[in-house]
C-alpha positions, 0 to 999 in steps of 0.5 A: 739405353746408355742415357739412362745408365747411372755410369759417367757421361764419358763412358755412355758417348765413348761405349754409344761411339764405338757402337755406332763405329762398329756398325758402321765397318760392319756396313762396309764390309757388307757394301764392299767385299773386295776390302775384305777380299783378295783378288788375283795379281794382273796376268796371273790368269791365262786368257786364250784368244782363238781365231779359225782361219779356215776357208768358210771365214771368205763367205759373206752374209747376205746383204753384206759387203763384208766376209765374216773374215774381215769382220773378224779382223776389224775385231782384231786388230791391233789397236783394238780397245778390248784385246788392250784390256784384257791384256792388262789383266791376263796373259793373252795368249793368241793362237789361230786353227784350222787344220791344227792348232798354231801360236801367233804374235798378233792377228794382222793378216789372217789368209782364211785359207785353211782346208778345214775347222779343226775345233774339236783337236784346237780345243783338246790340244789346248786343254792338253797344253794348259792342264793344270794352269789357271785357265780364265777362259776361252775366247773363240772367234769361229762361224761354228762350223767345225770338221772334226766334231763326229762324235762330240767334244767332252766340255768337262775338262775345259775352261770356260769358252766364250764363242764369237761369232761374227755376222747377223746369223743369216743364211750365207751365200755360198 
């Protein structure tokens, strides 16, 4: 169209030009919106590393050498790649339960000889604790079997929770 306009040769490359530019950024900013974007400032979230450390941690799965515990510690050792990452974008928090709730610097030795999985009161303490805070989630290391949860735990006041469970799923040996 600019072709055939009668108006002079600089102006018909110069409007054709800043066309094809703004199309162009357009292009880009629907390709990639993080450039358009914000994102949130490494650390400023908070991620919550949960690990049950009760007794039922020492049962094995069927046909497997390992006690869901010792899967669990190969899972969080302290070299391990994913805890390294996440730490990089989160403050970590770690914490262990069984009978309650307990802050840890790190999950090098877990005894796995709680009396019992108090997940329902470790979830609620934690949703008491952080209230108000910018929670990312949740990353719960437990085999699920929990004590406390008789009546049922109230989801909608919680973050979100990314459970872990170690083993196949198969019966355990009891």
């Amino acid at each position: 169209a600019y072709a055939r306009t009668g108006s002079p040769a600089w102006v018909r490359v110069t409007a054709g030009l800043l066309k094809a530019a703004g199309i162009a950024l357009l292009a880009i900013c629907l390709v990639e919106p993080l450039f358009s974007g914000t994102r949130p400032r490494p650390g400023s979230n908070l991620l919550l590393v949960v690990a049950d450390n009760s007794r039922s941690l020492q049962l094995a799965d069927r046909g497997s050498r390992q006690s869901r515990g010792q899967i669990f510690q190969a899972r969080l050792a302290e070299k391990s790649s994913w805890l390294t990452r996440a730490e990089q974008d989160f403050d970590l928090r770690r914490y262990t339960f069984d009978t309650t709730l307990r802050p840890v610097k790190d999950f090098a030795e877990l005894p796995y000889d709680g009396q019992a999985s108090a997940l329902h009161g470790s979830l609620a303490a934690l949703a008491e604790r952080f209230k108000g805070q910018p929670i990312a989630g949740i990353v719960l290391l437990t085999d699920g079997n929990a004590t406390d949860l008789s009546g049922g735990l109230d989801w909608s006041h919680l973050p979100p929770i990314f459970p872990v469970v170690p083993g196949r799923g198969s019966d355990l040996v009891d």
